[in-house]
N, C-alpha and C positions, 0 to 999 in steps of 0.2 A: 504494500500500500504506500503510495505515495502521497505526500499532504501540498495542496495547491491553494492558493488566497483563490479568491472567488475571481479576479480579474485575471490570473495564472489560466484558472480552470477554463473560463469563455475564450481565451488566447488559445489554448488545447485544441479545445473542441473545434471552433471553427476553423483553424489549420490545419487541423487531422482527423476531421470527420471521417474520411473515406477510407482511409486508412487504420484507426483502431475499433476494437469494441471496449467500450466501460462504461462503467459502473460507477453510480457515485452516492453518497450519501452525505445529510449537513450535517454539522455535527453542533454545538453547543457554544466554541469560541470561533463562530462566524468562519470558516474554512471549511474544505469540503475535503472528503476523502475519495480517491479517485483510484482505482483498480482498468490495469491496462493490460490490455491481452493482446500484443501482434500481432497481425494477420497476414504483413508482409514477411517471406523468408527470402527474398535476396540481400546478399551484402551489400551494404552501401558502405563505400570507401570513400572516405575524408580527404577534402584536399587541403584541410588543416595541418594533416600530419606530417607534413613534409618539413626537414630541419633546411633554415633559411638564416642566412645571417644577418644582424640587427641593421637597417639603415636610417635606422633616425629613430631618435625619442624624444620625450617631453615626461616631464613630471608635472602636473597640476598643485596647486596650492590645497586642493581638498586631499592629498596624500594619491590621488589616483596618478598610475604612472602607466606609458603606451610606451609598446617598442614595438617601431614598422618592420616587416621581414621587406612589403611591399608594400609602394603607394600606387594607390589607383589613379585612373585618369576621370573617372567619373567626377561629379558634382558634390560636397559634401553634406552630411547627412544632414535635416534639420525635424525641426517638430511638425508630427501629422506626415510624415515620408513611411511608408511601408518598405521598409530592407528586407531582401531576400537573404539569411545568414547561413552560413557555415560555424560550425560553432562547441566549442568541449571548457566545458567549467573543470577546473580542479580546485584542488584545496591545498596549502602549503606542501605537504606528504605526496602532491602528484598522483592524490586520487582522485578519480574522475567521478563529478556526482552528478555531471547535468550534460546535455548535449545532442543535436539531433540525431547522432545514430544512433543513440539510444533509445530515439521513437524510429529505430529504420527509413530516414528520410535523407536525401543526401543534403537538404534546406530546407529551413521554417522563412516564415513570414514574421519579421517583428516591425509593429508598429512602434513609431516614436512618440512618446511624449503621451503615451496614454496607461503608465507604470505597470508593464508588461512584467516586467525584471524590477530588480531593485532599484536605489538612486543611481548605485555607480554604474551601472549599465546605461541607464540615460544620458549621463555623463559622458561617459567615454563614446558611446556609437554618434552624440553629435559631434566627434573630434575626427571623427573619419569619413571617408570620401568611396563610393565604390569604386569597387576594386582592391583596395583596401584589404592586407592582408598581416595583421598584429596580435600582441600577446600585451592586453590589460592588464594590470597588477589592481584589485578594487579592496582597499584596505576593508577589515569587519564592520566597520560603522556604514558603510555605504554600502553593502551586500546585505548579509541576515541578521548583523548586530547580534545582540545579545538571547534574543533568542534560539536563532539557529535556525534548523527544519530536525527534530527529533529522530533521531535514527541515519540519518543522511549528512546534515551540517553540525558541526557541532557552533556550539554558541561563542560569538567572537574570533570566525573563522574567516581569514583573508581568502580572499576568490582569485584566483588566474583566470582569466575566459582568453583562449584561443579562438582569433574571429579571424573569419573572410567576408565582406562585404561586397556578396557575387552580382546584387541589382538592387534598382529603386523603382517598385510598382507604382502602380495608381492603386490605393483601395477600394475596393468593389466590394458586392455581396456574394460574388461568385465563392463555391470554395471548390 
């Protein structure tokens, strides 16, 4: 069982309607509990995981720090842009807790500026441009903070997100 905020859970669904079956039930501190079952079995490979060497960084003053493998030539990202992502969250330890091949997709759709992910997520993806190919450092205060995700994050746990920003839709209702 995985545990998703309620705007996590609509972000799910509507991205992967066609793709998974689940399950959900509310629960009492306003989150939903969510059981995912695959339906897809082919591998989808990451064009994440390729080792690239750093060509530029930036640290931000909110402790969020970017390092480009690649810059894109696209437009950069801003609020209300649907990014198509490539994407692997780790934790300090180089555990892997989040990421679309873990829904077997080789991309999600994230919208900006509608708190899909946490702050530092909003943060950082408006620091990049498609095409866009980096390793965000989102200190614990701008990821899960003090709570965590129970079983999955633990509380006060720095996030790494491995991103590739492969395009910028138009939002529709299509899924």
């Amino acid at each position: 069982m995985f545990k998703y905020d309620i705007v996590e859970y609509i972000w799910f669904v509507s991205g992967c309607k066609s793709f998974f079956a689940h399950e959900f039930t509310y629960s009492s501190n306003s989150s939903i509990e969510v059981e995912v079952t695959p339906v897809l079995t082919d591998k989808v490979v990451s064009v994440i995981d390729s080792q690239k060497e750093v060509v530029d960084n930036v640290t931000l003053e909110n402790g969020i720090r970017i390092k480009w493998f690649e810059h894109g030539e696209g437009g950069k990202l801003k609020y209300g842009d649907c990014a198509i992502i490539d994407y692997k969250v780790a934790l300090s330890d180089n555990n892997i807790v989040d990421g679309n091949h873990l829904l077997k997709k080789p991309s999600v759709p994230f919208l900006l500026g509608f708190n899909m992910q946490t702050p530092g997520w909003e943060i950082a993806l408006m620091e990049l441009k498609v095409g866009d190919f980096a390793e965000v450092f989102i200190p614990a205060k701008l990821a899960r903070g003090i709570k965590g995700i129970k079983g999955l994050i633990p509380p006060n746990a720095d996030n790494v997100l491995r991103i590739r920003v492969l395009e910028n839709r138009n939002p529709t209702r299509e899924i």
